[in-house]
C-alpha positions, 0 to 999 in steps of 0.5 A: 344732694336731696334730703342728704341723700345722692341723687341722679337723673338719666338723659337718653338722647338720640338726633336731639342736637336742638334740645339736649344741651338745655335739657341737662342745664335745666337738671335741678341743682340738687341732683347729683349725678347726670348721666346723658347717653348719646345713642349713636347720634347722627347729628350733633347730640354729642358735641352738644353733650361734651359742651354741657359737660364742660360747662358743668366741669367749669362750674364745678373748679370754679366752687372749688377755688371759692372753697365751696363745699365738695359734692360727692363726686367729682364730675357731675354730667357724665357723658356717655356715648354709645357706639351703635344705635341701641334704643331708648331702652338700651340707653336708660339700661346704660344709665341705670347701671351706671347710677347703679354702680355709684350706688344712688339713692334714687335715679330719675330719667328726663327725655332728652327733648324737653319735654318733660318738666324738671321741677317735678323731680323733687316730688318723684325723689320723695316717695323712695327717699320715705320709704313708700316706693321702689319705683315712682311713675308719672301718670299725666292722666290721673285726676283728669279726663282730659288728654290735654294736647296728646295727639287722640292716636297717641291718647289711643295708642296710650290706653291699649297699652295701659290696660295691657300693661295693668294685665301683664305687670301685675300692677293694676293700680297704675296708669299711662305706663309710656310715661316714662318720667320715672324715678327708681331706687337703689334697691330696685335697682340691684333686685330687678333684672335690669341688665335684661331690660327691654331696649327699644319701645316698651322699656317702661312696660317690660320694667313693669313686670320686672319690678312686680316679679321682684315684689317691688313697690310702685307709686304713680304720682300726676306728672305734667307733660309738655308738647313743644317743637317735638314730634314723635314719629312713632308708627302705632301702627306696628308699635302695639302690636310689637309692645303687646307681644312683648307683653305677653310674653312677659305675662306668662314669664310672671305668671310662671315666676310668682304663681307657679316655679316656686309656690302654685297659686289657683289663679294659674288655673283659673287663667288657663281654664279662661283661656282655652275656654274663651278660644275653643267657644270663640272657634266654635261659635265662628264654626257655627254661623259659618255652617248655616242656620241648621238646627246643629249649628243652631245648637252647636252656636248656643254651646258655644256662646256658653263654653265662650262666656264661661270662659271669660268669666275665668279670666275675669275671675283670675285677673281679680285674683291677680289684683288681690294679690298685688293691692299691696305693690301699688297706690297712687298719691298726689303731692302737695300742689302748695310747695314747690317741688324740690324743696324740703317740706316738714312740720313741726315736729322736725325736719325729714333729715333725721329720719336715716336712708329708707333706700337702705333699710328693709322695712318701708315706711306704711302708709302715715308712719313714721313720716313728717312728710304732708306733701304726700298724703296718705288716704284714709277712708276718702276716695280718690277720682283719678283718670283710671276710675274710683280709687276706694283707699281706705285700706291703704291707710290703714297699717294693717293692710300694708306688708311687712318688709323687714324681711326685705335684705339691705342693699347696701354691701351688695357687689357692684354690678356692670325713661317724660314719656316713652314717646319723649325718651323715643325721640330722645334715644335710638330706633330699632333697625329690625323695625320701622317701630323704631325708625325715627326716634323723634 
């Protein structure tokens, strides 16, 4: 357990025979429940998986017969094997509704490849296990302008799909959402729609707007990332363009759900004024060059580039309108890079054990309350440098500016119901047949 709370990881793994058997060894003692889907694999990922889990099953009866004291439960590396190729997406999905049903306090995923740095985990775990997070992402690029070794096709690739996904989920606070080295709590969990859950490619952006349609909290914190023997062959080429449909049409799936079915916000009109304004003067103005240097076209041009800029001032002014009223469901933090993540860390005024389960309660820690956490600070009128520009955070530490909560209904009794980056977990889970987006997950 962490912080006397349950804990688990899921480990999505497709073709990662050379790997996976490491990967769930270097799992930190403290978690729980590992839950490894082998994705259909056509080499020896399962019986690499089976044999971790028998080790873990050994080690398990051995504590037993010293009198050790009991974990929660009995077996802790579950395997699953799934019976056709599903995707990344699918097999996290798979895991998530597993870590769901054995209710959780908090459930992170680790591709199946390495990549991703298991010390971390505990500093993932701790904005949910406090109360300041539903959902907590890595964000390799924050506080940095460095891509580090990132391939510049996937740094590019990267940053497309960054600044479509701020406009598709709402969460304009957040970067590098294919860092799929993500923990989720229980609550997020039984609240977002996860058994709709994109499968393949793109899971961790159509998380994304799932999470913000249920009024969900999501934290990014800097996460390592490290680039071995690995190789992605995911093929930009036709992975954005797939992602981005995909987002768009969640998009307007968002717009529709949060400002429009239940209550009408203005910014519905101003996105859709900015739309057909921008596409009928982008028209026009082609129709115009395209028709000479007359003095019509020259009007009809000039007209144009009027109607075609109003229009982009729309958009412009209902994203703004769009980011104001999401402020509250995203920040970025950064741990305390002087303990070792995983490790409990307090002052004195006691420790963090007695604080009960914020994972169970409606009301979410703000920002400096009620927390003896320092290994997260909160900001108050500092400015954060981060890799996606200036964060003025004076209004997140401030308690007024942080929402109430308390109407937010406990998950606990709630009916039992049957993501390293998403380039790791691609290569740690399965392809799409219908693309070559997904041919080759590693």
């Amino acid at each position: 357990m962490y912080r006397g709370h349950t804990v688990g990881v899921v480990i999505p793994a497709y073709n990662e025979e050379p790997f996976v058997r490491e990967t769930i060894e270097t799992v930190p003692a403290f978690v729980d429940r590992v839950y490894v889907i082998d994705d259909a694999s056509t080499d020896g990922t399962w019986s690499e998986i089976r044999a971790a889990a028998a080790a873990e099953r050994d080690r398990h009866d051995d504590h037993a017969r010293n009198g050790d004291a009991a974990e929660p439960f009995g077996e802790r590396v579950v395997a699953i094997q799934h019976e056709r190729n599903r995707g990344v997406g699918g097999a996290i999905k798979t895991g998530y509704l597993r870590a769901r049903e054995d209710e959780l306090a908090a459930t992170a995923v680790m591709g199946g490849d390495g990549q991703m740095d298991p010390d971390v985990l505990g500093t993932l775990f701790d904005p949910i296990l406090d109360g300041d997070a539903d959902y907590v992402k890595g964000n390799r690029f924050l506080g940095t302008r460095d891509y580090g070794d990132m391939p510049r096709l996937r740094f590019v690739g990267n940053a497309v799909l960054g600044a479509l996904t701020r406009i598709a989920s709402g969460y304009w606070a957040t970067g590098d959402p294919q860092s799929g080295y993500t923990a989720i709590s229980r609550r997020a969990l039984h609240e977002a729609d996860i058994e709709e859950m994109y499968e393949f490619y793109g899971y961790c952006n159509d998380l994304l707007v799932k999470l913000n349609v249920a009024g969900l909290r999501v934290v990014d914190l800097p996460s390592p990332i490290v680039y071995g023997d690995e190789e992605s062959h995911i093929r930009y080429r036709t992975y954005v363009p797939r992602v981005s449909w995909m987002l768009l049409r969640n998009f307007l799936w968002r717009v529709r759900e949060n400002y429009l079915a239940y209550d009408f916000h203005p910014l519905v009109v101003a996105y859709v004024a900015g739309a057909a304004g921008s596409g009928v003067g982008l028209a026009a103005l082609v129709w115009a060059v395209a028709a000479g240097g007359g003095a019509t076209s020259v009007i009809g041009g000039l007209l144009a580039t009027a109607v075609f800029m109003l229009g982009l001032l729309s958009l412009v002014g209902a994203m703004a309108m769009d980011k104001h009223v999401n402020d509250h469901l995203n920040d970025v933090v950064l741990p305390d890079r002087g303990t070792p993540a995983g490790e409990a860390v307090g002052d004195d005024r006691g420790g963090r054990g007695d604080r009960g389960d914020p994972t169970d309660r409606g009301d979410a820690v703000a920002a400096g309350r009620g927390s003896t956490r320092p290994a997260i600070p909160r900001y108050g009128t500092e400015t954060f440098e981060s890799g996606s520009g200036r964060l003025d955070a004076t209004a997140r530490g401030d308690d007024s500016e942080r929402p109430d909560r308390g109407d937010r209904p406990d998950d606990t009794g709630r009916p039992e119901s049957n993501g390293a980056s998403a380039e790791s977990n691609g290569a740690a889970a399965g392809t799409d047949a219908d693309s070559d987006a997904e041919a080759d997950a590693r």
